[in-house]
C-alpha positions in Angstrom: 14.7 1.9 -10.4 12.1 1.3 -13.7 9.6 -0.8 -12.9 7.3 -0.1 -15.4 5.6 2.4 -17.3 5.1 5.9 -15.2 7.1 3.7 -12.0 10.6 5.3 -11.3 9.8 5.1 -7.3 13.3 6.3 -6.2 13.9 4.6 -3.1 16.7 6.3 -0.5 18.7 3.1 -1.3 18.9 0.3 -3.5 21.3 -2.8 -3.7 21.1 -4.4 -6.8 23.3 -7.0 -8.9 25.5 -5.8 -11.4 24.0 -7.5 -14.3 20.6 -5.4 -13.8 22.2 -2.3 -13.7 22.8 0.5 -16.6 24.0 3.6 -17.0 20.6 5.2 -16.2 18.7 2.8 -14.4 18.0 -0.7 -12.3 16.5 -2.5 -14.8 15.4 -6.0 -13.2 14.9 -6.7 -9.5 16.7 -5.4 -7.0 18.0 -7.4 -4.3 16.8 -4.9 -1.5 15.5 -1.5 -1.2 15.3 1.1 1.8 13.2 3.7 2.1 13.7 6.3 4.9 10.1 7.5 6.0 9.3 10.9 5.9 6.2 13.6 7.3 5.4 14.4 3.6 6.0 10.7 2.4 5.4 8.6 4.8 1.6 7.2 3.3 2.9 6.9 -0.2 6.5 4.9 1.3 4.1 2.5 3.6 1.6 1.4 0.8 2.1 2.9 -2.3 5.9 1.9 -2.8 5.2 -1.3 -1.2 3.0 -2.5 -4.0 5.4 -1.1 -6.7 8.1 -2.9 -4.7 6.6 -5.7 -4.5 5.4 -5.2 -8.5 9.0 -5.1 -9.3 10.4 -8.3 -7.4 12.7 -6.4 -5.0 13.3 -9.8 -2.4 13.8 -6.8 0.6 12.0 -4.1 1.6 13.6 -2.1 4.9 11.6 0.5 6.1 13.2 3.6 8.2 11.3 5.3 10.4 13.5 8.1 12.6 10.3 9.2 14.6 10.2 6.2 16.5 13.2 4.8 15.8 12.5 1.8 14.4 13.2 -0.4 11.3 10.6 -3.2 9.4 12.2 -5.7 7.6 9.6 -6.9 4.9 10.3 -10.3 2.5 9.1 -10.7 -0.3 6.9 -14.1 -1.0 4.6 -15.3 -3.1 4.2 -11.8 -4.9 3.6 -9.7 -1.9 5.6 -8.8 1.4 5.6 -10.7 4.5 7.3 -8.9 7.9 10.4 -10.6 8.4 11.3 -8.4 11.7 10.7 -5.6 13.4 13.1 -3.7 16.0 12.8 -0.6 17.7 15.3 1.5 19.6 17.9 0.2 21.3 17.2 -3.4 19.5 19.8 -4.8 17.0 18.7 -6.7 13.8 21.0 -8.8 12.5 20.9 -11.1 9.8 22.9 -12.9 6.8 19.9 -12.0 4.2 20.2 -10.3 1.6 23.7 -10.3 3.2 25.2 -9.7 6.5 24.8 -6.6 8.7 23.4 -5.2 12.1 21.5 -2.6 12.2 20.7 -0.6 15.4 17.5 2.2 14.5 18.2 4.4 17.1 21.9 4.8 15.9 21.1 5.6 12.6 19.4 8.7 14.3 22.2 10.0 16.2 
């Protein structure tokens, strides 16, 4: 994913339209991107790439977080990212945007 110059933040997943897409990069805003939190990441995933995120128009930003389990849906408006939901557990998030899917956090960690 470019964003700009010295911004290739690699997120763990991107969904992105075919029209902004080339053979080596996203090159316009991606519909959603998911970023799986890790010990050695986990600062630069929670503020860092949520600025760049945000910098780059990406309408979704899922956050992962296996510790807990838990997953934070952010949306983007108005240039910065509002929390759109929040589940934890056992707790299902389901939704029709960007598109539809339920998500369980503590079976992605099984």
């Amino acid at each position: 994913m470019r964003i700009g110059p010295g911004q290739v933040p690699g997120p763990d997943l991107i969904v992105a339209s075919p029209a902004v897409l080339t053979a080596r990069a996203v090159e316009g805003p991606p519909i959603l991107v998911v970023e799986v939190l890790s010990p050695s990441g986990r600062g630069r995933d929670l503020f860092e790439k949520r600025r760049i995120y945000a910098d780059g128009r990406a309408q979704w930003y899922w956050i992962v977080d296996p510790t807990v389990p838990s997953l934070t849906v952010l949306r983007l408006a108005n240039g910065a990212y509002e929390e759109d939901a929040r589940v934890t557990g056992d707790e299902a998030y389901e939704t029709h945007n960007p598109f539809a899917v339920r998500v369980v956090p503590a079976e992605l960690t099984r």
